[in-house]
C-alpha positions as CSV (number, residue, x, y, z in Angstrom):
1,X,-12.5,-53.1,-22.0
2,X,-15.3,-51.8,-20.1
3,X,-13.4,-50.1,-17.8
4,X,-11.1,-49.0,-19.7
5,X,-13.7,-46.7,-21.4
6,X,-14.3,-45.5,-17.9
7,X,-11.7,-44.3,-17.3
8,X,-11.1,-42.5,-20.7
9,X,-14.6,-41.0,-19.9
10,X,-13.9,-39.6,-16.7
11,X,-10.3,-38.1,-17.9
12,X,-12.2,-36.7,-20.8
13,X,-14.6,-35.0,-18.0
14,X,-12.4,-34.3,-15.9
15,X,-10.0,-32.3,-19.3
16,X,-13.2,-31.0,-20.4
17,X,-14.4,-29.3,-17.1
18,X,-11.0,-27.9,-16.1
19,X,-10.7,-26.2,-19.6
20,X,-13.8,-24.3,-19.4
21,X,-13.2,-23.3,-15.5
22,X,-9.8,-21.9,-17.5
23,X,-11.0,-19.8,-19.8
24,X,-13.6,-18.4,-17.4
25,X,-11.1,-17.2,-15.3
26,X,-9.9,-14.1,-16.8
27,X,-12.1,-11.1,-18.6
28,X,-13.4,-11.3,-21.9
29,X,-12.7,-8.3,-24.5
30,X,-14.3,-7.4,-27.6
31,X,-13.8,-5.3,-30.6
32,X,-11.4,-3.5,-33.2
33,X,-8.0,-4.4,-33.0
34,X,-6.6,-1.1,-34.2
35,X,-8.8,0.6,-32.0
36,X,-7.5,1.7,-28.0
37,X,-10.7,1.2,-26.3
38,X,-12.8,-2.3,-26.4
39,X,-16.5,-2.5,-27.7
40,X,-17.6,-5.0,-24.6
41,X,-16.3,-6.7,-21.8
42,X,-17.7,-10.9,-20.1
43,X,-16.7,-10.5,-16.7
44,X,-17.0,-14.2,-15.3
45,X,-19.7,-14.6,-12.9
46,X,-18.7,-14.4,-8.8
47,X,-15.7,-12.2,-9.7
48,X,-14.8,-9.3,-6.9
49,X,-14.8,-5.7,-8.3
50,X,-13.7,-3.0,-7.7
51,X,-14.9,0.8,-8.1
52,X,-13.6,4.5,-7.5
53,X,-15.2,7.5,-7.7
54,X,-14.1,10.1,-10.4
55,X,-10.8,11.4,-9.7
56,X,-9.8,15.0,-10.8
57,X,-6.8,16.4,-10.3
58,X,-4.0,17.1,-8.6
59,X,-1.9,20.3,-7.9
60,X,1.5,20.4,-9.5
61,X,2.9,22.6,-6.8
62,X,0.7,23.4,-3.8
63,X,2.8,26.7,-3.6
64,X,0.7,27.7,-6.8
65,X,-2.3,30.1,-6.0
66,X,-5.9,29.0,-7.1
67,X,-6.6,30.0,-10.5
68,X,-2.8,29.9,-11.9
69,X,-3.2,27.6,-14.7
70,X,0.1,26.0,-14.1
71,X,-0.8,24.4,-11.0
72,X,-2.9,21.8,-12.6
73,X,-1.5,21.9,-15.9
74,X,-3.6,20.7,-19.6
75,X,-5.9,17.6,-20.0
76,X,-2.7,15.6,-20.6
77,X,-0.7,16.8,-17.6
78,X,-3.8,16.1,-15.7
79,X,-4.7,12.9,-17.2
80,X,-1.1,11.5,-16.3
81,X,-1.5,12.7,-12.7
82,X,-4.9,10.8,-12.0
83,X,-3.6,8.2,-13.8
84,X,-1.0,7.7,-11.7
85,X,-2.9,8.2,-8.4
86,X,-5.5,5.4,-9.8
87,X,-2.5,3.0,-10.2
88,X,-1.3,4.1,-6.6
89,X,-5.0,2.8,-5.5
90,X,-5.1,0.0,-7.3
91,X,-1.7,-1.8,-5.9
92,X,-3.3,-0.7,-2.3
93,X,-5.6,-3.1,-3.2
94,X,-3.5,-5.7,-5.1
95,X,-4.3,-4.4,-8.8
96,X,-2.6,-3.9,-11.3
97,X,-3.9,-1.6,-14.1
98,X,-4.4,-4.6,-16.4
99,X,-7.0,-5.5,-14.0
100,X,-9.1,-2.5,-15.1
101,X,-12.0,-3.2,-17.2
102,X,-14.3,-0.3,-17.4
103,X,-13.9,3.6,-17.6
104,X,-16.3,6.7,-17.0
105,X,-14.3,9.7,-18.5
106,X,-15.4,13.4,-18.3
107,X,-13.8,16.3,-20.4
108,X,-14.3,19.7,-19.8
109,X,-12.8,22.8,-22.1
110,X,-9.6,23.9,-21.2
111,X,-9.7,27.2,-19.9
112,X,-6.7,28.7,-22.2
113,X,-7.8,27.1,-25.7
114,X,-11.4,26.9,-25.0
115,X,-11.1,23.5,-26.5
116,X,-11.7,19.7,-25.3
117,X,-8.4,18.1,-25.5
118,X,-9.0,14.7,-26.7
119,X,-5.8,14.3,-28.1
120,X,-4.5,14.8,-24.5
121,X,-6.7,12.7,-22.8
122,X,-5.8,9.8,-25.3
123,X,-2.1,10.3,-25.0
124,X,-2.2,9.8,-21.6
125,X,-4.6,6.9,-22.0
126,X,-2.2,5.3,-24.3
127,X,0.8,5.5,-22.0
128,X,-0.9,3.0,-19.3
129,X,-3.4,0.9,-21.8
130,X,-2.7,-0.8,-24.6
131,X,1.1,-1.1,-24.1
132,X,3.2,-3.9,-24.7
133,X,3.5,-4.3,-20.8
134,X,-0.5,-3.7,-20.4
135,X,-2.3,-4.8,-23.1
136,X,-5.6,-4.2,-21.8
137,X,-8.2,-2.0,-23.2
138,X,-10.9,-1.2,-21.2
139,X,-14.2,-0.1,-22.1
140,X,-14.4,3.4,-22.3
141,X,-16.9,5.8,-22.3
142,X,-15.5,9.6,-23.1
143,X,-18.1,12.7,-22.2
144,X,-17.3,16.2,-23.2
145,X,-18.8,18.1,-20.4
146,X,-19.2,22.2,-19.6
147,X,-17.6,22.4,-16.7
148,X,-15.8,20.6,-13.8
149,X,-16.5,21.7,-9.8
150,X,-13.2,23.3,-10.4
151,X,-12.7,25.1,-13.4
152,X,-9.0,24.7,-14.0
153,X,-9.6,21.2,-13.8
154,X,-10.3,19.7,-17.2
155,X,-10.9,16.0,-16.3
156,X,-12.5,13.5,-14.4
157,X,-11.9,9.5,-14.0
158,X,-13.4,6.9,-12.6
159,X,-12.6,2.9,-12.9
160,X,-13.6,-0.7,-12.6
161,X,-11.3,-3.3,-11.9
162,X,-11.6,-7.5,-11.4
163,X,-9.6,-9.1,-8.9
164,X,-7.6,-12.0,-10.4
């Protein structure tokens, strides 16, 4: 009988330890569910990250002269573009856009409204995060800014990532 509670003991343990090395293994997301970004993220300890600097964008047509507003295109346009490179960037690496945790955003005016396009920005967001095939939302922080270096450029991203 004695050993028999042994061994129940030590496959309790041994359940026990390997459940909680299973749910530390992936991020940990917090807030609204009807909102697109998340309020906090747990990263587990000893996890590899990965950073980018902001990434603006990127000419539509190089045959476009600096200045035409057509050769980077609105927030959205743009958005999509760096987007895309980001993804590019992250599969270099072995990422995957659901591996993205964090987000540093800057908006500047667009030159023809005058405005900040949030609504762009966000449309874009929505086509890579919280999607049926990337349910992910990242934390997000979203600046409105005066400028960019460029002022036909209208945003600016930069990402974190954890490897799996």
């Amino acid at each position: 009988m004695q050993k028999l509670r042994i061994i129940i003991g030590l496959v309790v343990a041994i359940l026990c330890s390997n459940f909680g090395k299973a749910q530390a293994q992936g991020v940990e997301f917090s807030g609204s569910p009807t909102s697109i970004i998340s309020n906090s993220a747990i990263i587990p300890e000893g996890k590899k990250l990965f950073y980018t600097s902001g990434l603006t964008a990127f000419a539509t047509s190089a045959s476009l002269p600096e200045g035409d507003y057509a050769k980077y295109g609105d927030t959205k346009t743009q958005a999509l573009g760096i987007l895309k490179k980001l993804k590019e960037m992250l599969e270099e690496k072995g990422l995957k856009m659901s591996n993205v945790f964090a987000m540093k955003v800057f908006i500047a005016p667009d030159v023809k409204t005058k405005t900040y396009d949030f609504d762009g920005w966000n449309a874009a967001y929505k086509m890579y995060f919280g999607t049926p095939e990337n349910p992910v939302k990242p934390v997000r922080a979203t600046l409105g800014i005066s400028t960019l270096v460029n002022a036909n450029k209208f945003i600016e991203i930069e990402l974190i990532a954890v490897y799996p």
